[in-house]
C-alpha positions in Angstrom: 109.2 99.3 86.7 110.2 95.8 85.1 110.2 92.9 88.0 110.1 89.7 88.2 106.9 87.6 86.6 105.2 85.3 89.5 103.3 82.7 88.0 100.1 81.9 90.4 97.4 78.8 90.4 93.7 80.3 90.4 90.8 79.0 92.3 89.9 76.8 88.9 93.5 75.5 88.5 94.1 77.3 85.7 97.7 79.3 85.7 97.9 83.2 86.3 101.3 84.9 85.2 101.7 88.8 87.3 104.3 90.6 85.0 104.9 93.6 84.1 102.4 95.4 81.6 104.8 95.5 78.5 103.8 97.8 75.3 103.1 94.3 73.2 100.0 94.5 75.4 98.8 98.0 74.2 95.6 96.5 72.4 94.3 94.3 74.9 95.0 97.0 77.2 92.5 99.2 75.5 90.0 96.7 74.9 90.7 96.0 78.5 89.6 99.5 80.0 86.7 99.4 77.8 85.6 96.5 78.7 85.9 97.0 82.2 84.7 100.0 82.5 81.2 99.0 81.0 81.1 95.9 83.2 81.4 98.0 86.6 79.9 101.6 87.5 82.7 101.5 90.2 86.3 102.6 87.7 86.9 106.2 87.1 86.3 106.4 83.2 83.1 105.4 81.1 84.1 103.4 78.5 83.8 106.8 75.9 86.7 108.2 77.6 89.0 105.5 76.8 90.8 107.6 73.5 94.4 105.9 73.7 95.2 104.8 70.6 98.2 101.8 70.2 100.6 103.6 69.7 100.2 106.0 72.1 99.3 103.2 74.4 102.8 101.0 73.6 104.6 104.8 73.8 102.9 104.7 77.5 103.6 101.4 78.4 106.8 101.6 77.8 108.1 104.7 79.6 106.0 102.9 82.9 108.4 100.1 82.5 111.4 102.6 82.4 109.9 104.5 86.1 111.8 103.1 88.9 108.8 104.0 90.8 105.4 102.9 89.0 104.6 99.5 89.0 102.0 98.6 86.5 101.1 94.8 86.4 99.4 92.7 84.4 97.6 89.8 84.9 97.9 87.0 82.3 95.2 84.0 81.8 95.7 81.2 78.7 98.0 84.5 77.1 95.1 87.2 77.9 94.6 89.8 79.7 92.3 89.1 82.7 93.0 92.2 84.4 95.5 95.1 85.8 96.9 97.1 88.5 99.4 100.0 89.8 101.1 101.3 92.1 102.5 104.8 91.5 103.7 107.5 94.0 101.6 110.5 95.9 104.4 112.8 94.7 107.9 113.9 95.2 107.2 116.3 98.2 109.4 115.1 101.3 106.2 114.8 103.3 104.4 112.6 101.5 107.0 111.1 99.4 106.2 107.6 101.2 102.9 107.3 100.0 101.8 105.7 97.0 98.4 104.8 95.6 97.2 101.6 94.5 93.8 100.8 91.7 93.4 97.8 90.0 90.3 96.1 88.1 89.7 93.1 86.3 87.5 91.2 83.8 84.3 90.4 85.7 84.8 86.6 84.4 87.7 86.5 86.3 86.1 87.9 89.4 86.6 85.5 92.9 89.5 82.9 91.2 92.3 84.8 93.5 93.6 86.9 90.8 92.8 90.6 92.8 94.5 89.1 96.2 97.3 88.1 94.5 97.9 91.2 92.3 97.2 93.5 95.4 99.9 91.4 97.5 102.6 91.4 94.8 102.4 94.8 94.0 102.2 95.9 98.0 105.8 94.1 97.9 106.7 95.8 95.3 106.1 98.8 96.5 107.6 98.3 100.1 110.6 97.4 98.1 110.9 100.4 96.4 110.5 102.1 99.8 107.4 103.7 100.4 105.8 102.9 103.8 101.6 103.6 103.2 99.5 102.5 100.2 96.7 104.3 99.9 93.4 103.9 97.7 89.9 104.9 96.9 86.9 103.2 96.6 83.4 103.6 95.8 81.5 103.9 99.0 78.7 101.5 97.8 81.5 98.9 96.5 81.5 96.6 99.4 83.1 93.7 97.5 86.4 95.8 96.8 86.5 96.7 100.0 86.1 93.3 101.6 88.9 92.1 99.3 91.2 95.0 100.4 90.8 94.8 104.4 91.3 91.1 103.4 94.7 92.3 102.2 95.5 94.7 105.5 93.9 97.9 104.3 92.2 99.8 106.7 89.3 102.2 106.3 90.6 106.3 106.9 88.0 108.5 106.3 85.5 109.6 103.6 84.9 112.1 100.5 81.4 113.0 100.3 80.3 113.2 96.7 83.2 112.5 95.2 81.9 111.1 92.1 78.8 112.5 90.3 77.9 110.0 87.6 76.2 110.5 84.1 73.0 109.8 85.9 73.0 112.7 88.0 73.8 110.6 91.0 75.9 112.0 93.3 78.4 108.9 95.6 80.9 109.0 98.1 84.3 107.5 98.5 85.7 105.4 101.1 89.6 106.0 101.6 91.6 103.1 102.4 95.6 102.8 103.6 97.9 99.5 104.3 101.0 100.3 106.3 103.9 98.7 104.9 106.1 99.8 107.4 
């Protein structure tokens, strides 16, 4: 989905542009999700599963910005990437058509400047723009710090998946679910 950029001031003063994720961002991207993914155990991937090369990433990139109903936003700090979220529907099923699902992640040096609240709120308009009424999202049961920043921005706690993530470790966690109404 291409939107409009929003230019926000962080914590620090420094200036934050939200824009769309365009393909000239394919390799910070993947540094990006590597990154990322070694700085948290809380993301999906390790960062061995990240396989995309640039190409395939720009290819990628660019069809998101084509979707009328994906949003995929990037955060921009002194012309890098500090982080990056989306929003992309449940499915095309009638009854749950109005749902979407939100993730998002960030550098941890850009951790508690306002970034995450400001993505999460931009995007949430977004998406209540595009229609849908519920954004939905998972989390990592032992991630209390992405959960107090998403009831901070009106999600509320539904339920959860009990070993839903077994890590390389042998560990077994569960996941918290999480909706916003937007309707």
């Amino acid at each position: 989905m291409r939107f409009k950029e929003k230019e926000i001031t962080l914590k620090d003063g420094r200036k934050c542009i939200l824009k769309p994720t365009e393909p000239m961002y394919a390799e910070q991207m993947i540094e990006y999700l590597k990154v990322t993914s070694a700085e948290t155990p809380y993301l999906l991937r390790y960062p061995d599963e990240v396989k995309f090369t640039v190409e395939g990433e720009a290819e990628l990139l660019a069809k998101f910005m084509d979707d009328p109903y994906l949003i995929m936003m990037v955060a921009v700090v002194d012309g890098k990437v500090a982080g990056n979220g989306s929003i992309n529907g449940i499915g095309d099923k009638r009854k749950i058509a109005h749902r979407c699902n939100l993730a998002i992640a960030l550098y941890q040096q850009y951790w508690d400047l306002g970034i995450g609240s400001a993505m999460i709120g931009y995007m949430t308009d977004l998406a209540k723009e595009i229609g849908w009424h519920q954004v939905d999202l998972e989390v990592f049961a032992e991630n209390t710090r992405a959960q107090a920043l998403y009831k901070k921005c009106g999600f509320i706690e539904s339920g959860r998946r009990h070993n839903a993530f077994l890590l390389d470790d042998g560990t077994y966690h569960d996941e918290i679910l999480m909706y916003k109404p937007l309707k």
